[in-house]
Every structure is written in structure tokens, then in C-alpha cells.
Z-matrix of the N, CA and C atoms (Angstrom, degrees):
N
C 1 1.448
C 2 1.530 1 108.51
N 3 1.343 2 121.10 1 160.77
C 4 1.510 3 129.75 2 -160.09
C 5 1.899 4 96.04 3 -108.80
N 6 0.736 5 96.24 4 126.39
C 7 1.559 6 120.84 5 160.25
C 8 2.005 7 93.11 6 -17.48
N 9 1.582 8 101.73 7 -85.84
C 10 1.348 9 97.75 8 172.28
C 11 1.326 10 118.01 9 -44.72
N 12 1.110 11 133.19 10 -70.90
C 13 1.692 12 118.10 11 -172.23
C 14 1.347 13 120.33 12 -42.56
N 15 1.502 14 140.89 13 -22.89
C 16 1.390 15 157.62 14 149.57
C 17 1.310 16 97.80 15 -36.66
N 18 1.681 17 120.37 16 -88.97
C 19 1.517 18 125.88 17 170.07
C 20 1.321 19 106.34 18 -37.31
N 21 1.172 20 166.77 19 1.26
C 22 1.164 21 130.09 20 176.55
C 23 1.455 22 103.31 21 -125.51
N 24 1.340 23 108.85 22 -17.37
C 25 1.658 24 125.68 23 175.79
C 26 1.940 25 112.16 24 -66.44
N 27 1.898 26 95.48 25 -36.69
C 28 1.554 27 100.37 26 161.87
C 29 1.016 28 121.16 27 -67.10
N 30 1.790 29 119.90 28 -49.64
C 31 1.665 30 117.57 29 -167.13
C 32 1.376 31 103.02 30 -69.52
N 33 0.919 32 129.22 31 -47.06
C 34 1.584 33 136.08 32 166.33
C 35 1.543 34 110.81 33 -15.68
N 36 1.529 35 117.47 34 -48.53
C 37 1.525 36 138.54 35 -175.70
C 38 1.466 37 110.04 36 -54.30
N 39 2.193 38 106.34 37 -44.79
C 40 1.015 39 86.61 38 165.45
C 41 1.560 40 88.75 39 99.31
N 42 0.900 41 136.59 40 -47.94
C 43 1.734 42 139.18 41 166.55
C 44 1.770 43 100.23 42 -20.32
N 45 1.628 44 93.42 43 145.31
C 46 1.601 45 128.12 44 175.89
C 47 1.406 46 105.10 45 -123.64
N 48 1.563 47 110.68 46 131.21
C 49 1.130 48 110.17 47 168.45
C 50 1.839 49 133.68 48 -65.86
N 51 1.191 50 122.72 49 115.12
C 52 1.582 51 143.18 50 -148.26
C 53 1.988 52 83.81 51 -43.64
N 54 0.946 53 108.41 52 -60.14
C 55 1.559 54 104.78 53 172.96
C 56 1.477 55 167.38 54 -26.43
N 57 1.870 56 87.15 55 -52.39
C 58 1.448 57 108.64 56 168.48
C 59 1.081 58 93.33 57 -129.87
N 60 1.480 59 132.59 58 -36.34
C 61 1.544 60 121.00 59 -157.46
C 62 1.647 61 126.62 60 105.93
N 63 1.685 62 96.24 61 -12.51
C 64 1.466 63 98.65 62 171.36
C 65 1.497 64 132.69 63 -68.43
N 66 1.341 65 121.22 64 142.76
C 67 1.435 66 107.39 65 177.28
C 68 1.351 67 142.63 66 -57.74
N 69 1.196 68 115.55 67 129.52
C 70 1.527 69 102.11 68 -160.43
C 71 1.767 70 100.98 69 -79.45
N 72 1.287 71 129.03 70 142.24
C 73 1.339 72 134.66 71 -178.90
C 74 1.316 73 122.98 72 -137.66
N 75 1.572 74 103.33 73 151.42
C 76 1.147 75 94.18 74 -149.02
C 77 2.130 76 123.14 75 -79.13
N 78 1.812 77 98.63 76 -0.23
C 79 1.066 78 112.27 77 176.40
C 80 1.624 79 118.55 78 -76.24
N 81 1.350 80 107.32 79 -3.46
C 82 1.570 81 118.65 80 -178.74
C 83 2.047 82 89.28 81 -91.02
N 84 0.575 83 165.66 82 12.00
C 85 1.304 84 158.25 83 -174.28
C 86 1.376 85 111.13 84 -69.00
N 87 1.897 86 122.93 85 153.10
C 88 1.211 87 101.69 86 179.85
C 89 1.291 88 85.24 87 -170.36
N 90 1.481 89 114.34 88 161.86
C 91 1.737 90 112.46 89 176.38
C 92 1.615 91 91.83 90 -157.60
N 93 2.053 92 93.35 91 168.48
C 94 1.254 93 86.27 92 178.88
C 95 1.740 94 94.22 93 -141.98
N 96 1.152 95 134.14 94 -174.43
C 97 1.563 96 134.75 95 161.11
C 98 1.415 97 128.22 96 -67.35
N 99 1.656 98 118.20 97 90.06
C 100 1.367 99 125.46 98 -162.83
C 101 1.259 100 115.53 99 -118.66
N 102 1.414 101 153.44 100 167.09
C 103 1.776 102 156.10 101 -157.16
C 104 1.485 103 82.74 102 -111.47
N 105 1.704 104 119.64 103 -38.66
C 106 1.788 105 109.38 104 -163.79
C 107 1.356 106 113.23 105 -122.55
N 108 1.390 107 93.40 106 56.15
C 109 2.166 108 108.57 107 -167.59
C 110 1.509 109 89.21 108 -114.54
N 111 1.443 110 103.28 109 -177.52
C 112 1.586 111 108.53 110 173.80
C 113 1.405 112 112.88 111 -113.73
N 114 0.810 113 108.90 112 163.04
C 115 1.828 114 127.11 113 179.21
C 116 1.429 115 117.91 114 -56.26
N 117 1.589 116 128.65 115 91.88
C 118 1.370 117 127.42 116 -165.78
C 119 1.344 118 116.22 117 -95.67
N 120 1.266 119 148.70 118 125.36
C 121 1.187 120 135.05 119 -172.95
C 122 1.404 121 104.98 120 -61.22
N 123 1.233 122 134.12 121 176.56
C 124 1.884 123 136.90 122 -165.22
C 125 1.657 124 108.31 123 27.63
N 126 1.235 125 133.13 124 36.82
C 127 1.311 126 118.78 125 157.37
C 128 1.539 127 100.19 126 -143.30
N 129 1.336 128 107.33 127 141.89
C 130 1.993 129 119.57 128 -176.91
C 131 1.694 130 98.24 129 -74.17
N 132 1.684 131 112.80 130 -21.13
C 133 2.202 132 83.45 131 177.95
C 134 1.489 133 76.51 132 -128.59
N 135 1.623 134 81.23 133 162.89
C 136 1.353 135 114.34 134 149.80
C 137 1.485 136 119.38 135 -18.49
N 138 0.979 137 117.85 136 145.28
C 139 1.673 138 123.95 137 165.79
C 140 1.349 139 156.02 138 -148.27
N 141 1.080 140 117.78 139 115.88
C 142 1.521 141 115.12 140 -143.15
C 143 1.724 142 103.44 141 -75.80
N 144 1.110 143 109.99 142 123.97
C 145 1.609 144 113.63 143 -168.08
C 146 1.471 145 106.63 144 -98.45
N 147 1.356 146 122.46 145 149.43
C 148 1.463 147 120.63 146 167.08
C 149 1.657 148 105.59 147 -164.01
N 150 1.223 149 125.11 148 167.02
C 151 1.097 150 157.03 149 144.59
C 152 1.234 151 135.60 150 -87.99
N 153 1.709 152 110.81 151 114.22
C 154 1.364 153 105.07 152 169.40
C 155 1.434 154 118.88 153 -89.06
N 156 1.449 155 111.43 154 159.53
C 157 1.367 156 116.80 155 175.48
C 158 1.002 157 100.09 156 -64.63
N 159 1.588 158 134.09 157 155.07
C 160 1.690 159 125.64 158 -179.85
C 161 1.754 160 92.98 159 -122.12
N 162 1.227 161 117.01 160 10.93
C 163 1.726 162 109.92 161 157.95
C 164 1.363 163 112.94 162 -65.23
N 165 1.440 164 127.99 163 152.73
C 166 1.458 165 102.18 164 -167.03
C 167 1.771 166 107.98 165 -119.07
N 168 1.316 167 91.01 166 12.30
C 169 2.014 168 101.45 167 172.36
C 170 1.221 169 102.80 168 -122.57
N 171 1.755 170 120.94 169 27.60
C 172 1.350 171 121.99 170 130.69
C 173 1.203 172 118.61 171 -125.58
N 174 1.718 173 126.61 172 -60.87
C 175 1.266 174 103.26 173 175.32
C 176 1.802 175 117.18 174 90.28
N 177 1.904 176 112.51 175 -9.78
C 178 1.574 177 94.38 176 -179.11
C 179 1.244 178 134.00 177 -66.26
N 180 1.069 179 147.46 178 132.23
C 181 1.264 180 148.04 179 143.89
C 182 1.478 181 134.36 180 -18.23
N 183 1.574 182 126.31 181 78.22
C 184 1.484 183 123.76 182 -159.82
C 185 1.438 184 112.55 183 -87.88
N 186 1.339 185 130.93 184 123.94
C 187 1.956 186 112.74 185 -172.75
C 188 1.409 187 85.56 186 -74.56
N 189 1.164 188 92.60 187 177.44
C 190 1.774 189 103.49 188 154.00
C 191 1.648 190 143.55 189 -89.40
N 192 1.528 191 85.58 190 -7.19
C 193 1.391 192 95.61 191 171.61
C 194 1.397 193 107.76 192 -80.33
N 195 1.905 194 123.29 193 -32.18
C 196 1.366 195 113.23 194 179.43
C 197 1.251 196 119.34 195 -81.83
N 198 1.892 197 127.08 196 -11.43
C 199 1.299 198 132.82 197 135.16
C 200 1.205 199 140.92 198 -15.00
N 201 1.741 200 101.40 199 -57.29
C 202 1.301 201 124.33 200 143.73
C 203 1.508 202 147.72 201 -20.16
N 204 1.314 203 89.43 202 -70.15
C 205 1.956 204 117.14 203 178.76
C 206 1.360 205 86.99 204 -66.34
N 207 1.346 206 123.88 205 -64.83
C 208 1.155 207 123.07 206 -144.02
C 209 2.010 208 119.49 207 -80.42
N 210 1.590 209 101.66 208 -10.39
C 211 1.689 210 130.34 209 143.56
C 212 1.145 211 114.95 210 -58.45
N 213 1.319 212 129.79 211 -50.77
C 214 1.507 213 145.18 212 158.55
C 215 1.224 214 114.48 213 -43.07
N 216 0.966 215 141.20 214 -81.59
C 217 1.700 216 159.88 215 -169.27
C 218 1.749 217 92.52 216 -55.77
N 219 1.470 218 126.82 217 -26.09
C 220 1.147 219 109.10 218 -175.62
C 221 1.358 220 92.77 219 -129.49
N 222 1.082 221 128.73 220 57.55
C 223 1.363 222 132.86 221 136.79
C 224 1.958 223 99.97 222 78.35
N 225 0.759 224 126.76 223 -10.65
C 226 2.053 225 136.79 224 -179.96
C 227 0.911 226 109.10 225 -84.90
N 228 1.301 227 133.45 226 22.68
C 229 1.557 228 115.94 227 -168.93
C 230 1.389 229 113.61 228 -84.82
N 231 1.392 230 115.62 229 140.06
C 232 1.345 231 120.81 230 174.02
C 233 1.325 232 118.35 231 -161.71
N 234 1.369 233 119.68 232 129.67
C 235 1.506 234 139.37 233 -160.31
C 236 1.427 235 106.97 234 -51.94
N 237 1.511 236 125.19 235 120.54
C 238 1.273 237 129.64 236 -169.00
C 239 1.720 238 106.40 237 -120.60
């Protein structure tokens, strides 16, 4: 799966960041080279994926695994 299809499979969810409340989207996306990331299509490692908040007097950093839980806990969950 592509980096983009991830992002858009989250914003899709519809998730707010636990913080401010802003929407999480899928143009905030970001990854880096990790041992406990997932398998990205066009990159040789693993990769740790996240989302930033794009409010800019927060700014947190969301992984995607807590994207996840937190799709879960509100009933959206869907395999990314």
C-alpha cells in the first residue's frame, strides 16, 4: 500500500485530533525509517507513519497506530 492510500484511508475516518479537535488530514502525513513501522510500497524499510496536527498552536504528532486505537474506541475502524 502507498503512503497516500494510508492518508486518505485515515482522513476518510474522519478523526479529530484528541487535543484541539482539528481534523486530522490526510495531507499532514509523514513517516520516517523505523525496525517497528509498516511495509510502504516505494520505500526499502519499514516506516513509521504519523500525522501532524495542521492547527498551528498545537502542532502534535499522531502515529498511526494511535489513529488506529483511537478509530477503534470510536467505532471507524478500518485496516490501514
Amino acid at each position: 500500500m502507498k503512503l497516500s492510500q494510508i492518508a486518505e484511508q485515515i482522513e476518510e475516518l474522519g478523526l479529530n485530533c484528541h487535543w484541539c479537535e482539528t481534523p486530522i488530514v490526510a495531507d499532514s502525513v509523514k513517516s520516517y525509517d523505523h525496525p517497528n513501522g509498516v511495509d510502504i510500497d516505494d520505500f526499502d524499510t519499514k516506516q513509521w507513519v504519523y500525522f501532524t496536527c495542521t492547527e498551528k498552536t498545537c502542532g502534535y504528532d499522531w502515529s498511526l497506530v494511535k489513529l488506529q486505537m483511537q478509530a477503534e474506541r470510536e467505532g471507524k475502524r478500518k485496516e490501514a
